[in-house]
Each structure stands twice: as structure tokens, then as C-alpha cells.
C-alpha positions as a Markdown table, in Angstrom:
| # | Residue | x | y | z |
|---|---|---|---|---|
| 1 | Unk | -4.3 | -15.3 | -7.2 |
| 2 | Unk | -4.5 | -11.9 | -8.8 |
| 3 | Unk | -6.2 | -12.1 | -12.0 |
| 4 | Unk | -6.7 | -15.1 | -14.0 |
| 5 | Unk | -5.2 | -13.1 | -16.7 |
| 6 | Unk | -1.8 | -13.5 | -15.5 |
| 7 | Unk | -2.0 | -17.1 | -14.4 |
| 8 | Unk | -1.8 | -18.7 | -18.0 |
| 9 | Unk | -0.7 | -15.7 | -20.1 |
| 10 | Unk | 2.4 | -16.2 | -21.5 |
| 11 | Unk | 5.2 | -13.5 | -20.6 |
| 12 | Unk | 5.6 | -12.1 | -24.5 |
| 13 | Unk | 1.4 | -11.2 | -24.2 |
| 14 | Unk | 1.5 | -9.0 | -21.3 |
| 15 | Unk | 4.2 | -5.6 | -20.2 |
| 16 | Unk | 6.9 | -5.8 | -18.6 |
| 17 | Unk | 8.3 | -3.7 | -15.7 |
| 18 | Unk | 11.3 | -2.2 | -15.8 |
| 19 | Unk | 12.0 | -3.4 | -12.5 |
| 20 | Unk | 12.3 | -6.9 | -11.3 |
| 21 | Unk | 11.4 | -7.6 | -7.9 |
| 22 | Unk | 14.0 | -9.5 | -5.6 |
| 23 | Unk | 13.2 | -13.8 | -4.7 |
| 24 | Unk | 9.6 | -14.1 | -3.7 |
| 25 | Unk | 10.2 | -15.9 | -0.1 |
| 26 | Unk | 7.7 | -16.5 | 2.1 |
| 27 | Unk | 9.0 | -14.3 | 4.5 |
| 28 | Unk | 8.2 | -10.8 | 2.1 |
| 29 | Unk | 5.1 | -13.2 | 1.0 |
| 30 | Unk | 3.6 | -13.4 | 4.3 |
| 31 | Unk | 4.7 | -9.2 | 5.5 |
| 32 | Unk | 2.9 | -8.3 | 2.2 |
| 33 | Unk | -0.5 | -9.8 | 2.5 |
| 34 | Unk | -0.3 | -8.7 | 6.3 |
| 35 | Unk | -0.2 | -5.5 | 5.2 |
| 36 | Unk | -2.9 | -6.2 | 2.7 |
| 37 | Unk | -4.9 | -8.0 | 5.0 |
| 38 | Unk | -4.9 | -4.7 | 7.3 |
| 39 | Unk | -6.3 | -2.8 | 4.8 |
| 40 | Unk | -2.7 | -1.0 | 4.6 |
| 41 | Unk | -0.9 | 0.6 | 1.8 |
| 42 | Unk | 1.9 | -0.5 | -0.9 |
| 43 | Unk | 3.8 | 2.1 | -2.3 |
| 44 | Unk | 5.8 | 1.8 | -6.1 |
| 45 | Unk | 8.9 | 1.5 | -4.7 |
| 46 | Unk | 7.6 | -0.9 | -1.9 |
| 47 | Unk | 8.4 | -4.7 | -2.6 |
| 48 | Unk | 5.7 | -6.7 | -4.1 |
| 49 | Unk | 5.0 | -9.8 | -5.8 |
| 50 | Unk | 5.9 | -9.6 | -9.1 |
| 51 | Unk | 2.5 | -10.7 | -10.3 |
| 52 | Unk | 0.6 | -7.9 | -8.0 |
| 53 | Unk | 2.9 | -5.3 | -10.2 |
| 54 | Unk | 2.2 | -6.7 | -13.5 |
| 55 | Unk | -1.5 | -6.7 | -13.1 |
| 56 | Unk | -1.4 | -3.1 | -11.5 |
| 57 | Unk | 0.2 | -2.0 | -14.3 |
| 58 | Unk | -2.1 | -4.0 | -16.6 |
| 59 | Unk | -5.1 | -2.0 | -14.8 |
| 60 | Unk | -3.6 | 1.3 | -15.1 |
| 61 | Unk | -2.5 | 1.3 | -18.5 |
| 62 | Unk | -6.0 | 0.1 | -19.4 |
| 63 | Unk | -7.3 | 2.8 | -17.8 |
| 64 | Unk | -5.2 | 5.3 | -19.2 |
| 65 | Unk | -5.9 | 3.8 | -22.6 |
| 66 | Unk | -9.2 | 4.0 | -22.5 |
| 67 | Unk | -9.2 | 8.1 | -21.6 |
| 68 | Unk | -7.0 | 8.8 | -24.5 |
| 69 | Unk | -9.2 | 6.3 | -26.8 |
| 70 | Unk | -12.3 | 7.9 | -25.3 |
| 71 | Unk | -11.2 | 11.5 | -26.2 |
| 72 | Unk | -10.8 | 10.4 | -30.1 |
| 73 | Unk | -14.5 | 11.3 | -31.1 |
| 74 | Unk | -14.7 | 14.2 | -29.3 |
| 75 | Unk | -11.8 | 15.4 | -31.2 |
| 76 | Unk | -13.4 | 15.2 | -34.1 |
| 77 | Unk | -16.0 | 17.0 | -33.3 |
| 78 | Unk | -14.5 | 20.0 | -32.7 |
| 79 | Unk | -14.0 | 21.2 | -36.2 |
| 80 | Unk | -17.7 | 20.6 | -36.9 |
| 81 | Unk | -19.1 | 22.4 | -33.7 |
| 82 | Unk | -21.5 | 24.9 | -34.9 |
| 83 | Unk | -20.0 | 27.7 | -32.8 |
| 84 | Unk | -16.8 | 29.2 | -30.7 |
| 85 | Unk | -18.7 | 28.2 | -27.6 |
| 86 | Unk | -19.2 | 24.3 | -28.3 |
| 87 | Unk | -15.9 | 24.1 | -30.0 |
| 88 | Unk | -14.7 | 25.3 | -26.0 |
| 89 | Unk | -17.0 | 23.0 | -24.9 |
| 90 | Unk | -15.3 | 19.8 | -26.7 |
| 91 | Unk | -11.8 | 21.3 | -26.4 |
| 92 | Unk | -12.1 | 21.4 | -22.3 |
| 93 | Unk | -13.4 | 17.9 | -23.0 |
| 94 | Unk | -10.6 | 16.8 | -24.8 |
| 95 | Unk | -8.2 | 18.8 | -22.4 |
| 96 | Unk | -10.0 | 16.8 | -19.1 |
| 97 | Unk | -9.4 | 13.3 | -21.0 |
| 98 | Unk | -6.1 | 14.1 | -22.2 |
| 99 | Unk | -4.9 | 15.0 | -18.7 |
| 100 | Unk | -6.8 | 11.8 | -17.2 |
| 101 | Unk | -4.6 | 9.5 | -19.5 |
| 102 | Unk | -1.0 | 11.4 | -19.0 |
| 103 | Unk | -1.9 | 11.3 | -14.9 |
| 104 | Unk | -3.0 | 7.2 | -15.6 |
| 105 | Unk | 0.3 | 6.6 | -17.6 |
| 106 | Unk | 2.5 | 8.5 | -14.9 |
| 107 | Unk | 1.7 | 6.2 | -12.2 |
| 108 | Unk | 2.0 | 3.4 | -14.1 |
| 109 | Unk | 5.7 | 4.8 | -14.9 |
| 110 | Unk | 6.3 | 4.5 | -10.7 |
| 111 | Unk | 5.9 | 0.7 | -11.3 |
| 112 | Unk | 8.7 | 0.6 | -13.2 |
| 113 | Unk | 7.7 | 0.8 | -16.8 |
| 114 | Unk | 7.8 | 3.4 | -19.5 |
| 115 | Unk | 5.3 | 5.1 | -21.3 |
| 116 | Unk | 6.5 | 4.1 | -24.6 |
| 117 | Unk | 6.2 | 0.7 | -23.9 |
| 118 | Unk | 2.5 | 0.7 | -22.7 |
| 119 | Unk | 1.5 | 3.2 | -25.6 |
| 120 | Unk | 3.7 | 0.5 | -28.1 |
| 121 | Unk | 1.4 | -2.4 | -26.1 |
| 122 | Unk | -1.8 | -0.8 | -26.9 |
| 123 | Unk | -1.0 | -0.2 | -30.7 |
| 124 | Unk | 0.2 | -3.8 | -31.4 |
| 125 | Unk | -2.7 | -5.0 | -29.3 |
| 126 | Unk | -1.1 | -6.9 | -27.0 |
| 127 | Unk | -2.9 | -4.6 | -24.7 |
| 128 | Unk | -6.8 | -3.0 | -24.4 |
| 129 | Unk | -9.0 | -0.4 | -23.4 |
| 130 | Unk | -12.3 | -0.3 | -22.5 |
| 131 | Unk | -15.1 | 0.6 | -24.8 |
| 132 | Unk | -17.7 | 1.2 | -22.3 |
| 133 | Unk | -16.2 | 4.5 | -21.3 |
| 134 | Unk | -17.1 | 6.0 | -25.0 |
């Protein structure tokens, strides 16, 4: 319905939010994907299927992961930079990537799951980042 992803994967393999949304009746169903269907908004703290807040999480944190993956080489680059001005020059690099991860892994935290948790995903693998990016 969401992702393919989540159909068959099997609940230790993927995060888990914090918060467990109430009974999925058709009722909340059918007011949800109205407001999806209208090109509306859904907030965090708005209800949602369960399945729409695991793979927004799952999106996010892969973002995030890939913009603190994607800062690694740059890092260590910075010792090596032939001069004050390039080793800015990577620093604000490092800075801009730095800050796009914390932002990514801050709204992921208003879905109801912690930052350790994704972080302790991504270094047991059950989660992944994008190489494309670096």
C-alpha cells in the first residue's frame, strides 16, 4: 500500500515508533486518505496508519543517514587540505551536512521515535543510507 518494504518485512527488521497509533477503523481509514486524496497535510501528532508512520520514518532516517554518511570523506580531508582556506572550505562542508542530518533526525523524533534508536538501526544494519549522495 505504502512500500513493498513494509508489506513482508518482519517487525524485528524495521524501527519502531515510540508511539502506537489507536485501532485502524475504517472510519480514521477513509478521513485520512480524504485528506490525502485532497492534496492536504498530516501533521506528527495527527493520526495515521501505522504503516504510513513506519515508512516515513524509514525515509527520513534514510535520509538523515545518508548526510552524516556523506560528510565522512569530507572529514577526512580536512587535515590534508593544502591550506587555511580549503580546510574552511571542507569544514563549512562538513558543518552544512552535519546540520542536514541533526534537522533529518529531528523530524523523525516528531513521529515518535528516538534518535538513538535510528542511529543504533543504522550501525547494526537493520537500516541504510544511500550511496548515491557521496
Amino acid at each position: 500500500m505504502y512500500t513493498q518494504s513494509f508489506i513482508n518485512a518482519d517487525a524485528s527488521s524495521a524501527v519502531a515508533p515510540a508511539q502506537v497509533s489507536p485501532i485502524e477503523s475504517p472510519e480514521r481509514m477513509a478521513a485520512f486518505d480524504r485528506v490525502i486524496d485532497a492534496d492536504g497535510r498530516i501533521e506528527p501528532q495527527d493520526w495515521m496508519p501505522q504503516a504510513y508512520r513506519k515508512t516515513l520514518i524509514r525515509q527520513i532516517s534514510q535520509h538523515a543517514h545518508s548526510e552524516i554518511v556523506g560528510m565522512l570523506p569530507e572529514g577526512n580531508w580536512i587535515s590534508r587540505a593544502p591550506s587555511l582556506k580549503r580546510k574552511a572550505i571542507l569544514l563549512a562542508k562538513v558543518q552544512d551536512e552535519a546540520g542536514h542530518g541533526l534537522y533529518l533526525y529531528s523530524a523523525a523524533e516528531t513521529l515518535g521515535v528516538s534518535r538513538d534508536s535510528l542511529l543504533d538501526a543504522l550501525h547494526t544494519g537493520r537500516a541504510k543510507y544511500s550511496s548515491i549522495f557521496n
